[in-house]
PDB file of N, CA, C and O in Angstrom:
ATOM      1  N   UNK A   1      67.473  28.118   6.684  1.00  0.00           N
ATOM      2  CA  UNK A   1      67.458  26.722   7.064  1.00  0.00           C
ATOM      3  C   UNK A   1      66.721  26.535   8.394  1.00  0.00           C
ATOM      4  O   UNK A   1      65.665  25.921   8.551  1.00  0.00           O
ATOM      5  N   UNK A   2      67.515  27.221   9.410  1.00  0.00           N
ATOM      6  CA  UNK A   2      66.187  27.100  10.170  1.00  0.00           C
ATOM      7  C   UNK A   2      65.280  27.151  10.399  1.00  0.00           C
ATOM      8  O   UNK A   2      64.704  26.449  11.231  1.00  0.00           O
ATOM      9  N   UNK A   3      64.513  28.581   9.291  1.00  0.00           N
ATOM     10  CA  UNK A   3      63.169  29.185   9.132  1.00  0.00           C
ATOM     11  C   UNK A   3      62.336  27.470   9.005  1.00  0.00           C
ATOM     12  O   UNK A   3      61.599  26.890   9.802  1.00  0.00           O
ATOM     13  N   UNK A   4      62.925  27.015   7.478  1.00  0.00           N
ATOM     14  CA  UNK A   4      62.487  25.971   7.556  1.00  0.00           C
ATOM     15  C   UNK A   4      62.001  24.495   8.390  1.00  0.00           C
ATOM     16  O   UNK A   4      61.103  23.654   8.382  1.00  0.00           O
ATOM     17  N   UNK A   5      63.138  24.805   9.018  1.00  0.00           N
ATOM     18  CA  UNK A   5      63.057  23.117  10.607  1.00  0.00           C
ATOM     19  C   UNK A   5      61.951  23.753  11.027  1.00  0.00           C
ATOM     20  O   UNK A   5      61.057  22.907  11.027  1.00  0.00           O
ATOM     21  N   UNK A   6      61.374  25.179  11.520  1.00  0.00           N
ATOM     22  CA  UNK A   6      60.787  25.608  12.588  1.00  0.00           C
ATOM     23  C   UNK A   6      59.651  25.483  11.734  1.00  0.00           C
ATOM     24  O   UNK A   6      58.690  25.095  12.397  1.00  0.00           O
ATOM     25  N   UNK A   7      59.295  25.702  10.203  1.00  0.00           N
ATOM     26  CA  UNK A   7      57.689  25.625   9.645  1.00  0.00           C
ATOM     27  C   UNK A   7      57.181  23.956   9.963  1.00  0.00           C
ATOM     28  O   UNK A   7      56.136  23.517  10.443  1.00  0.00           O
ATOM     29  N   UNK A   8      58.825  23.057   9.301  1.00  0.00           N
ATOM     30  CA  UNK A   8      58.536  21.675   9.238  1.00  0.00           C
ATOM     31  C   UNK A   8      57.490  20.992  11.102  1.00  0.00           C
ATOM     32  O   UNK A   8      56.522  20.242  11.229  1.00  0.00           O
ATOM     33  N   UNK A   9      58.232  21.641  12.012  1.00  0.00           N
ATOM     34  CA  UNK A   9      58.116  21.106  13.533  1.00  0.00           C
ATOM     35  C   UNK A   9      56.853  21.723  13.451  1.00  0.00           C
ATOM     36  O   UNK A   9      56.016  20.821  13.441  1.00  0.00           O
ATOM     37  N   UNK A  10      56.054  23.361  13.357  1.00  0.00           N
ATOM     38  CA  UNK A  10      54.755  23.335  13.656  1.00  0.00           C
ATOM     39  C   UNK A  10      53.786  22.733  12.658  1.00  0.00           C
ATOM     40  O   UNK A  10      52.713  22.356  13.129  1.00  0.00           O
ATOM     41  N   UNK A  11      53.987  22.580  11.359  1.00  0.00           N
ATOM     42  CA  UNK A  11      53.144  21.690  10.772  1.00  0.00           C
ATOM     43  C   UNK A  11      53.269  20.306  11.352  1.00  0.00           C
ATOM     44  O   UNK A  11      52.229  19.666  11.191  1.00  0.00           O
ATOM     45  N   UNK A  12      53.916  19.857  11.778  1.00  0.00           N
ATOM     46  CA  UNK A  12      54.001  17.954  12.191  1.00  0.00           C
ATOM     47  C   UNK A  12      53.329  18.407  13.309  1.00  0.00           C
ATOM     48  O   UNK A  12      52.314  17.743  13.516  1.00  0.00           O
ATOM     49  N   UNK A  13      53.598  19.658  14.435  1.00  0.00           N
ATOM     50  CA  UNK A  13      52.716  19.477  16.014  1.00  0.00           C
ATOM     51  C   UNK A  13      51.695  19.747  15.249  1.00  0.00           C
ATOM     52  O   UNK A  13      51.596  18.622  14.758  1.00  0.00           O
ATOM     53  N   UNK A  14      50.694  20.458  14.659  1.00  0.00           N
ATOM     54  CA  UNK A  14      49.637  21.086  13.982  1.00  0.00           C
ATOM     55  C   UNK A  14      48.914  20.093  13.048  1.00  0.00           C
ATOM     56  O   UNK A  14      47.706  20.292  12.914  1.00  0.00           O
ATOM     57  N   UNK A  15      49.427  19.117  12.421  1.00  0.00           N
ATOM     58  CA  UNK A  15      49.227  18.744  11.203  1.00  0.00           C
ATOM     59  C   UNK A  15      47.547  18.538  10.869  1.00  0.00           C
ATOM     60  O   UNK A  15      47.134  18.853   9.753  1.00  0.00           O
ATOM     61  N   UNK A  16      46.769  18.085  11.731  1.00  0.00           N
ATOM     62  CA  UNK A  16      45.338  18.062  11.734  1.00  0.00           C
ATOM     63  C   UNK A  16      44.906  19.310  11.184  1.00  0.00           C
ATOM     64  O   UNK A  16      44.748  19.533   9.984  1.00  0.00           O
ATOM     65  N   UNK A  17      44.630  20.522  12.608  1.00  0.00           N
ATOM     66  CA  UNK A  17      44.686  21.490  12.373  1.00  0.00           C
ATOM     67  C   UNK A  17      44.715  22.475  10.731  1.00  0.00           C
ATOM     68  O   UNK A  17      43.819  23.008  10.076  1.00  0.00           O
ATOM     69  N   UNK A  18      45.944  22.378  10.578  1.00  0.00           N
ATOM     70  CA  UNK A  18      46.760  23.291   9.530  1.00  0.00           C
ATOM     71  C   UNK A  18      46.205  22.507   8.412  1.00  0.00           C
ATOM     72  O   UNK A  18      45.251  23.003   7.813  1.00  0.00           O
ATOM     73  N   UNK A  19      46.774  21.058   7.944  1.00  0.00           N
ATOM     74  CA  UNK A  19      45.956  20.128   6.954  1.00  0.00           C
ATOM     75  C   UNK A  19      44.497  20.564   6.980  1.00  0.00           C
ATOM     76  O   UNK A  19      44.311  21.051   5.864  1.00  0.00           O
ATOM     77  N   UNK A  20      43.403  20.639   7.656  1.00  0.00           N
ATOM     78  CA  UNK A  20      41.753  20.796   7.346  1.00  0.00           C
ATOM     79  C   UNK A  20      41.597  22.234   7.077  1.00  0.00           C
ATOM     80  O   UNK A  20      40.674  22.513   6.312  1.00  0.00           O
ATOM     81  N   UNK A  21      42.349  23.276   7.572  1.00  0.00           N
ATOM     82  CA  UNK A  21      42.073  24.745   7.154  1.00  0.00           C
ATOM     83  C   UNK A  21      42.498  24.634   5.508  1.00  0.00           C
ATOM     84  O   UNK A  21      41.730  24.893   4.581  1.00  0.00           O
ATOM     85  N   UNK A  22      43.633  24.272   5.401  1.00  0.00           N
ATOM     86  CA  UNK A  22      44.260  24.144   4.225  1.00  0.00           C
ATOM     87  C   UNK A  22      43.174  23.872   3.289  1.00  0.00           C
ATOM     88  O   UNK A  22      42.477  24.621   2.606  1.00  0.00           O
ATOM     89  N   UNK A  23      43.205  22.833   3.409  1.00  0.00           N
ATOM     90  CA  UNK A  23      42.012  21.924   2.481  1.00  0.00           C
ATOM     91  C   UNK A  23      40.668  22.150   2.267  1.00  0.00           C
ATOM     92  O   UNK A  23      39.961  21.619   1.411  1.00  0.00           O
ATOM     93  N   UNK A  24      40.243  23.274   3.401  1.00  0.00           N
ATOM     94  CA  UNK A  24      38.690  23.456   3.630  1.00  0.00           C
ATOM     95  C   UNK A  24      38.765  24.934   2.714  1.00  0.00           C
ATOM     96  O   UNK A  24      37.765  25.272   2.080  1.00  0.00           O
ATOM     97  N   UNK A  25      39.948  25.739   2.691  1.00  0.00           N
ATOM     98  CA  UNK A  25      39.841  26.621   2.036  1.00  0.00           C
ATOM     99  C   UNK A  25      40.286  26.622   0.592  1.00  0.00           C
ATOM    100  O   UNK A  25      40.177  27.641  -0.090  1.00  0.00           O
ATOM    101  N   UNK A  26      40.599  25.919   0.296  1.00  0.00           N
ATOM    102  CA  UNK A  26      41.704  25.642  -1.052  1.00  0.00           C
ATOM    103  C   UNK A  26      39.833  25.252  -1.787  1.00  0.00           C
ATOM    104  O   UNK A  26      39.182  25.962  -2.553  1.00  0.00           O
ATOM    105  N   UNK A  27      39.449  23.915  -1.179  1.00  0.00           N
ATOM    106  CA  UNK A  27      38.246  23.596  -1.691  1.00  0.00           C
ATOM    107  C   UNK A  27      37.090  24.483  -1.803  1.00  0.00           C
ATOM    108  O   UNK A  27      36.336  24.293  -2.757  1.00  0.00           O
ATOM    109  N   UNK A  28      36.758  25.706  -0.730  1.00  0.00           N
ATOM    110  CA  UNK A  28      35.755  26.330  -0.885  1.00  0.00           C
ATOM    111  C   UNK A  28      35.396  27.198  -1.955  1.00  0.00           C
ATOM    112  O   UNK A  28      36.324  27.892  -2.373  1.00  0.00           O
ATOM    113  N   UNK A  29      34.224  27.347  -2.539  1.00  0.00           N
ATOM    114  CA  UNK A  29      34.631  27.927  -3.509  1.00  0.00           C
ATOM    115  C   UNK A  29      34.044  29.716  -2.836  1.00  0.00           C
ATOM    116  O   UNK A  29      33.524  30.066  -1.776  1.00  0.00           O
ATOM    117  N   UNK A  30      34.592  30.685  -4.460  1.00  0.00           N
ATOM    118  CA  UNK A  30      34.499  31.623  -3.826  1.00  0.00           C
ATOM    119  C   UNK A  30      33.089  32.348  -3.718  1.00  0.00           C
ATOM    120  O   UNK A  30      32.232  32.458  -4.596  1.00  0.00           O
ATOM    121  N   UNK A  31      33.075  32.846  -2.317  1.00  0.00           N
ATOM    122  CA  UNK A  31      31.528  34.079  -2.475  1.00  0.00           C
ATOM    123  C   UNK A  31      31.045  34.841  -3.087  1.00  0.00           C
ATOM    124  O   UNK A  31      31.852  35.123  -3.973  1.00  0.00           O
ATOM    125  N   UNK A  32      29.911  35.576  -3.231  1.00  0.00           N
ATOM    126  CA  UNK A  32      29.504  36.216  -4.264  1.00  0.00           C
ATOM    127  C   UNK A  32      30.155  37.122  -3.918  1.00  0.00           C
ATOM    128  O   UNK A  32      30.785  37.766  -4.756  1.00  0.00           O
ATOM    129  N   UNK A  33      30.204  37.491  -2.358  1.00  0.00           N
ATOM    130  CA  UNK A  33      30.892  38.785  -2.283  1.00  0.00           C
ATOM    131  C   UNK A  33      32.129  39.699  -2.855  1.00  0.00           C
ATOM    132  O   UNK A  33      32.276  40.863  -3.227  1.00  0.00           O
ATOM    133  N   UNK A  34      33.037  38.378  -2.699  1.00  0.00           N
ATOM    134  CA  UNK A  34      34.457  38.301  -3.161  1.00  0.00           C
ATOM    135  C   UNK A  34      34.290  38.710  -4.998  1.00  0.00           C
ATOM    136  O   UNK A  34      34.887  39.679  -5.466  1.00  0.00           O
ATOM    137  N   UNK A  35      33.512  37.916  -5.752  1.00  0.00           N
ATOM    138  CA  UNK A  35      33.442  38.022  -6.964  1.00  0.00           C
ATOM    139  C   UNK A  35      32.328  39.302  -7.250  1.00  0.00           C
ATOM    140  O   UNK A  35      32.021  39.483  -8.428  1.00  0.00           O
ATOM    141  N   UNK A  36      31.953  39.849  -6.612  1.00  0.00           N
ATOM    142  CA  UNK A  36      31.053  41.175  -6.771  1.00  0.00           C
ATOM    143  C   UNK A  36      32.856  42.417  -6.992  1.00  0.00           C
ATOM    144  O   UNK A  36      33.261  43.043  -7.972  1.00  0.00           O
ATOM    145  N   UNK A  37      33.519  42.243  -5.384  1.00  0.00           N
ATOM    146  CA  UNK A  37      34.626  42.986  -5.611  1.00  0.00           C
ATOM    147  C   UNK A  37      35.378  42.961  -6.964  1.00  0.00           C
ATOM    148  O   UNK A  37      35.568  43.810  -7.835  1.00  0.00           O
ATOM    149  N   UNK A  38      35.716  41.726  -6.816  1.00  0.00           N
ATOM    150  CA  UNK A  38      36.963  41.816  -8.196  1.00  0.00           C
ATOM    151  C   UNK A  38      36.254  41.821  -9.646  1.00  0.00           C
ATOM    152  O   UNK A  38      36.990  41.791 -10.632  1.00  0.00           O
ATOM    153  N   UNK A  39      34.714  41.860  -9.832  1.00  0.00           N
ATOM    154  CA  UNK A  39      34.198  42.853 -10.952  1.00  0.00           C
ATOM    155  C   UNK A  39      34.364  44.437 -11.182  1.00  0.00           C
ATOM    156  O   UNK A  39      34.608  45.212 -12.107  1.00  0.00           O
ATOM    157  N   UNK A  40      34.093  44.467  -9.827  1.00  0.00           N
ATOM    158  CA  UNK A  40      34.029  45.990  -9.821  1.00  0.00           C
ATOM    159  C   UNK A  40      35.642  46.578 -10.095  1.00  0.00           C
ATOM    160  O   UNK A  40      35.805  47.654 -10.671  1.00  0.00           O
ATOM    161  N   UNK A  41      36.722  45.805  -9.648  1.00  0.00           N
ATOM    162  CA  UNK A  41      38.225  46.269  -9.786  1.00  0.00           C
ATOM    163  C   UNK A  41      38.717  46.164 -11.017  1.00  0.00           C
ATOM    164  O   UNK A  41      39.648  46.871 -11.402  1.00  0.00           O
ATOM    165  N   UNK A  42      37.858  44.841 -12.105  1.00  0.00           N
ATOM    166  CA  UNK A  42      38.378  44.855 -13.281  1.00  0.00           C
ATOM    167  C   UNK A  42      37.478  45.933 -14.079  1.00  0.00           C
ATOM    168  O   UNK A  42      38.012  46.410 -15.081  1.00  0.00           O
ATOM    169  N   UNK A  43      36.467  46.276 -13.829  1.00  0.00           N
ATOM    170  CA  UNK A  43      35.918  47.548 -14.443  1.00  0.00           C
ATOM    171  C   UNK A  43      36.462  48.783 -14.173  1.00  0.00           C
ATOM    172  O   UNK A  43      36.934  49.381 -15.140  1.00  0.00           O
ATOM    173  N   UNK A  44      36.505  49.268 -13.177  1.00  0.00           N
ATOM    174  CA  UNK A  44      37.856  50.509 -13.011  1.00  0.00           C
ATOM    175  C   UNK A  44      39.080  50.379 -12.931  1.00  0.00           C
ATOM    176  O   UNK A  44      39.726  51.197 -12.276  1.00  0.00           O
ATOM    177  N   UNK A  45      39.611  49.468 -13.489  1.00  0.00           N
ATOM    178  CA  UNK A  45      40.697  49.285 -14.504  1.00  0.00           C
ATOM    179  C   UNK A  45      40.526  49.303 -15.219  1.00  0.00           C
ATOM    180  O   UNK A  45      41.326  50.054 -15.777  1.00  0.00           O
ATOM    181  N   UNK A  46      39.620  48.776 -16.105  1.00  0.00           N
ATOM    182  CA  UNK A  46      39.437  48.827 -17.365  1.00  0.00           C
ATOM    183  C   UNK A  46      39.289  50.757 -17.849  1.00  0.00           C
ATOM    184  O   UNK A  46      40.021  51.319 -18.663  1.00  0.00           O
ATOM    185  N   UNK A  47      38.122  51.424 -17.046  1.00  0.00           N
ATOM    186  CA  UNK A  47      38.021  52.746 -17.133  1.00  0.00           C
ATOM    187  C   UNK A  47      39.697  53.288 -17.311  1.00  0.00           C
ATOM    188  O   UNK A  47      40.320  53.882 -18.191  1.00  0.00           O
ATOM    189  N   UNK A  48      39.971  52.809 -16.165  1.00  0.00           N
ATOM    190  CA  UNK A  48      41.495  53.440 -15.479  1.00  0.00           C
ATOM    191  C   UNK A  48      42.006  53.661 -17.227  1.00  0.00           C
ATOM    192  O   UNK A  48      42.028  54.690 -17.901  1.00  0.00           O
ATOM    193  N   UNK A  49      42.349  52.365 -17.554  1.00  0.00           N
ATOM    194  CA  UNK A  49      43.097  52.630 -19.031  1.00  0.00           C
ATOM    195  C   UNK A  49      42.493  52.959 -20.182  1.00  0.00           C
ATOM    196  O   UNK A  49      43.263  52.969 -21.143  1.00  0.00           O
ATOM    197  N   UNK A  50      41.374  53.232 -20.412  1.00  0.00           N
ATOM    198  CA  UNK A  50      40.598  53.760 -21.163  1.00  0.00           C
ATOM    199  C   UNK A  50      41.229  55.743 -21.497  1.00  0.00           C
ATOM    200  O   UNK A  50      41.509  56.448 -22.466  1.00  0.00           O
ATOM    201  N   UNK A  51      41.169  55.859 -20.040  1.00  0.00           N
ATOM    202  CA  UNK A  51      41.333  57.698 -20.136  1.00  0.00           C
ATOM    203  C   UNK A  51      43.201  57.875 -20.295  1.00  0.00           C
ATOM    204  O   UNK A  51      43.760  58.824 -20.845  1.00  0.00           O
ATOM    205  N   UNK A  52      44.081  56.346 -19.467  1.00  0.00           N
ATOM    206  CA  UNK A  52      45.225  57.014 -20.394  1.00  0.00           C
ATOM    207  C   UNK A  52      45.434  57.296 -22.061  1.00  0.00           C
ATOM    208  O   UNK A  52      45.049  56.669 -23.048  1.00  0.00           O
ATOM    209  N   UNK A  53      46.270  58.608 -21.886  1.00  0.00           N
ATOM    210  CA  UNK A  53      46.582  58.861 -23.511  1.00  0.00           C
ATOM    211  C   UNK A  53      47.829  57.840 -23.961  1.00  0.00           C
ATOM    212  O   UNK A  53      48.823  57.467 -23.337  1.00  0.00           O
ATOM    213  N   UNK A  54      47.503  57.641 -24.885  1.00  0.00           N
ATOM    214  CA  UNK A  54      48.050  56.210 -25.661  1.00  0.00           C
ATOM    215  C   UNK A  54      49.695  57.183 -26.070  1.00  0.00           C
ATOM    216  O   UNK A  54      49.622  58.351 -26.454  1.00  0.00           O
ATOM    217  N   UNK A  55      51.078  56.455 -25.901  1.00  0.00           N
ATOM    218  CA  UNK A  55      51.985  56.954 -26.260  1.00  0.00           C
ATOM    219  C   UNK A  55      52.447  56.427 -27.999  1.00  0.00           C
ATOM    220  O   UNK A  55      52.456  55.319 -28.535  1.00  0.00           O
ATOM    221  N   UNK A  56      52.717  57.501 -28.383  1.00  0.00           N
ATOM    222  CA  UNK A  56      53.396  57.503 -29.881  1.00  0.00           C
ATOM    223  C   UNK A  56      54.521  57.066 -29.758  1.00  0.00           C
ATOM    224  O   UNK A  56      55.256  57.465 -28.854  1.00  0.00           O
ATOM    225  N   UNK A  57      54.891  56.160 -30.637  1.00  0.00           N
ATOM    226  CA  UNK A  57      56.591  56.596 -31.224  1.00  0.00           C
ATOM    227  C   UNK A  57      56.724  57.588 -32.110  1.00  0.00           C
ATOM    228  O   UNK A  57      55.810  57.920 -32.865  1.00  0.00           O
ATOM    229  N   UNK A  58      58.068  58.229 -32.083  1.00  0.00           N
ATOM    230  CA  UNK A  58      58.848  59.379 -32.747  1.00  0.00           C
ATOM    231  C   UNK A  58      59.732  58.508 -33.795  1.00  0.00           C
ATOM    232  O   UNK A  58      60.524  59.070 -34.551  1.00  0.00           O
TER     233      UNK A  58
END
C-alpha cells in the first residue's frame, strides 16, 4: 500500500516527464538493430530444438 502512495506521488510530481518517455517509447517503433537480435535468437532456438532427441512414450 504504500509502495503504491509513493509510485502515485512521483508520477503526479513527474507527470510531464514520465507521461512523454512513456509515450515516446511505447510509440517508437522498433530498430533494425533490436529486430536483427531477436532473429538471430529465434533461429538458435529453433537449431537449439532441432538437435533435442524427441522423447517416446513407453
Amino acid at each position: 500500500m504504500m509502495w503504491e502512495l509513493l509510485q502515485i506521488t512521483i508520477l503526479r510530481t513527474n507527470s510531464k516527464i514520465v507521461g512523454t518517455h512513456t509515450f515516446r517509447k511505447f510509440f517508437q517503433p522498433p530498430n533494425s538493430h533490436h529486430l536483427k537480435l531477436s532473429k538471430r535468437s529465434l533461429w538458435l532456438s529453433q537449431i537449439f530444438l532441432q538437435r533435442i532427441p524427441t522423447l517416446t512414450l513407453l
